[in-house]
C-alpha positions as CSV (number, residue, x, y, z in Angstrom):
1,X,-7.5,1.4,7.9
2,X,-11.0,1.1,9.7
3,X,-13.5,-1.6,8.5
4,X,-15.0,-0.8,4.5
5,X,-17.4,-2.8,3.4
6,X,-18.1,-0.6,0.4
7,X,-14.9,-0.5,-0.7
8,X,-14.3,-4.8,0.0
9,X,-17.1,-5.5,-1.9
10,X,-16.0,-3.3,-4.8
11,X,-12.9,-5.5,-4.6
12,X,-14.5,-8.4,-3.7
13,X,-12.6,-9.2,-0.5
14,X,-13.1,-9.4,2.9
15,X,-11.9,-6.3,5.3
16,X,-9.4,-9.4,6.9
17,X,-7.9,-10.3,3.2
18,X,-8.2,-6.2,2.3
19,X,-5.6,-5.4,5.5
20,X,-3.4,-8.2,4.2
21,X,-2.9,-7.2,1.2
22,X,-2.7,-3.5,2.0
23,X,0.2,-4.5,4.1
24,X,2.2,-7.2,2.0
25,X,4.1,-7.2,-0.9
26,X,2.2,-9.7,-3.6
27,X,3.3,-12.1,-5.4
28,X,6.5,-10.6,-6.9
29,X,9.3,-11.2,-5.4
30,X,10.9,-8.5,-3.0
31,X,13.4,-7.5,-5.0
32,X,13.1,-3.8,-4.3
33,X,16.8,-1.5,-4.3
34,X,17.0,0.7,-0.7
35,X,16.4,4.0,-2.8
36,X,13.5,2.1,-4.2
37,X,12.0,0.9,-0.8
38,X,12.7,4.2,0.4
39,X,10.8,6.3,-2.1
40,X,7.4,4.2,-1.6
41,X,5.2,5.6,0.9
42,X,1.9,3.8,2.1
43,X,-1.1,5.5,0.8
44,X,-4.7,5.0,1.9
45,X,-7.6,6.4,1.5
46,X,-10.8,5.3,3.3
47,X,-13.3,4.7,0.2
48,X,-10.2,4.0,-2.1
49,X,-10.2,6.3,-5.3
50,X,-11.8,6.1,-9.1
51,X,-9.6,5.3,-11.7
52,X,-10.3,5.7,-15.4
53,X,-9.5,3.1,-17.7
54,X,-8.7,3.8,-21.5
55,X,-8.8,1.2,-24.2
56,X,-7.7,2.4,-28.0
57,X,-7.8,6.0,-26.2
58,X,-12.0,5.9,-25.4
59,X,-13.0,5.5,-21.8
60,X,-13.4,2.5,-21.1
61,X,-14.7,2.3,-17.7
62,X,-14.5,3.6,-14.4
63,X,-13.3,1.8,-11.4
64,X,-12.9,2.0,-7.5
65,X,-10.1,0.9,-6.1
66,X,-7.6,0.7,-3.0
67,X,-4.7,2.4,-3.0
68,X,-1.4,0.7,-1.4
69,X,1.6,2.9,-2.2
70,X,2.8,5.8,-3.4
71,X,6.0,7.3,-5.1
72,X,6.6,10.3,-7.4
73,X,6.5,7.7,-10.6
74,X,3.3,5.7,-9.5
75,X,1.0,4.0,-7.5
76,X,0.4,0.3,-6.4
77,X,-3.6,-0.1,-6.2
78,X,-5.5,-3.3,-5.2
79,X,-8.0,-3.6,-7.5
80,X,-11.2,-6.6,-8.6
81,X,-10.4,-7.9,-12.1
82,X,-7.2,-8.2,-14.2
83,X,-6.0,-5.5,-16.2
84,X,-3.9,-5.4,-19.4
85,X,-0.5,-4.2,-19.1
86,X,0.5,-1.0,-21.0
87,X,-3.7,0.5,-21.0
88,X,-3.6,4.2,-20.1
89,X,-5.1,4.9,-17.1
90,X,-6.1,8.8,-15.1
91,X,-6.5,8.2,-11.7
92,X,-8.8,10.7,-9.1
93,X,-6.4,11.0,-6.0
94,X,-8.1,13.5,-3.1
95,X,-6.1,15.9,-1.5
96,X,-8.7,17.5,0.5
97,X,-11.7,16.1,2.3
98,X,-13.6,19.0,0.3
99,X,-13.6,17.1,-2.7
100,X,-10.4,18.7,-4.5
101,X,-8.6,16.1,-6.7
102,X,-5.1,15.6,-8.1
103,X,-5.5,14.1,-11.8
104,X,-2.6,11.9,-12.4
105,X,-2.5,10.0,-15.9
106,X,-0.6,7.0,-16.1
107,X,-0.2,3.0,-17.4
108,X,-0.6,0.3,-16.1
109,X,3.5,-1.7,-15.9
110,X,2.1,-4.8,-13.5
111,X,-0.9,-6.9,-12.9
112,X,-0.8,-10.0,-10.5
113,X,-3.5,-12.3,-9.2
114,X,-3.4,-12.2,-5.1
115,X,-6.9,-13.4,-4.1
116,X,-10.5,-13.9,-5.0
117,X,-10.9,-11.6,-7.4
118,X,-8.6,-9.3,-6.3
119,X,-5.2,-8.3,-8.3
120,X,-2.3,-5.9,-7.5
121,X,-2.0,-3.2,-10.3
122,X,0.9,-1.2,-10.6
123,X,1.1,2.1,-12.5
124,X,3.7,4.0,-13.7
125,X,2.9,7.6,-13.7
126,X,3.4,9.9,-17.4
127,X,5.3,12.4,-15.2
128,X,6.7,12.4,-11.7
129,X,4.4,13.7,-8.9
130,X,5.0,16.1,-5.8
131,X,3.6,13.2,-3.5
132,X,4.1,15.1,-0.4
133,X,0.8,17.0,0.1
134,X,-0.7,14.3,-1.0
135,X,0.8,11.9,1.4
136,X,0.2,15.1,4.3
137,X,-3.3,15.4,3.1
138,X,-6.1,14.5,5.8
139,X,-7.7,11.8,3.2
140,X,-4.4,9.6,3.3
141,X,-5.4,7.0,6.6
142,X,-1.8,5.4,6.6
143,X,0.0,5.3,10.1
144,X,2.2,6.2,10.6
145,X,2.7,9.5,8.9
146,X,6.0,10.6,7.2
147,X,8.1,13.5,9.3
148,X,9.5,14.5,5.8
149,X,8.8,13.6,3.1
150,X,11.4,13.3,-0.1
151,X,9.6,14.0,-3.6
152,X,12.5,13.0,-5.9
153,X,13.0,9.5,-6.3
């Protein structure tokens, strides 16, 4: 992904520390099964995407943040600030340059401390998603792109 600045300082990062971590597996251990490996598929998007954050079911707040993977059950987002495990979330993710949005609700299953400020959130989707126009869409920056994609997990 090119240089951000508006997305590292929404994160609090530098563009170095941002690629890093975009790249890397955090602090958990690696202890992913092949069909689990397999069904996780980069995901970028240049100004990273909005996610809503719901505490006792009111909006909490709104945040920006950068995606790292994707699979039909959820998304790994880097992200400035802890977040509580089990708080629903709806996340904003582009599938179109013209502004067209896929709404995805989910909750948050993992938050770890990598740097600064910066933490590794995973969410667990309510319901499986059809990831692959979203991974084929022109917003997702990740090299190299999937020949075929496999929705089911």
């Amino acid at each position: 992904m090119n240089s951000n600045p508006p997305l590292c300082q929404a994160l609090g990062i530098s563009n170095d520390e941002l690629e890093h971590w975009l790249g890397h597996y955090g602090p958990r251990p690696a202890n992913l099964t092949p069909q689990r490996r397999r069904s996780r598929h980069p995901y970028r998007v240049q100004n990273g995407i909005w996610i809503k954050v719901y505490q006792r079911e009111m909006l909490s707040e709104s945040v920006q943040v950068a995606p790292k993977n994707l699979a039909a059950f959820g998304i790994v987002v880097l992200r400035r600030g802890p977040m509580d495990l089990n708080l629903r979330v709806e996340l904003s993710v582009p599938i179109s340059p013209a502004g067209n949005f896929h709404v995805v609700v989910g909750r948050v299953i993992q938050c770890d401390h990598i740097v600064k400020a910066a933490h590794e959130v995973g969410i667990a989707f309510r319901e499986p998603i059809d990831i692959a126009p979203i991974l084929a869409s022109p917003c997702n920056v990740a090299a190299p792109k999937p020949s075929h994609i496999q929705s089911n997990d």
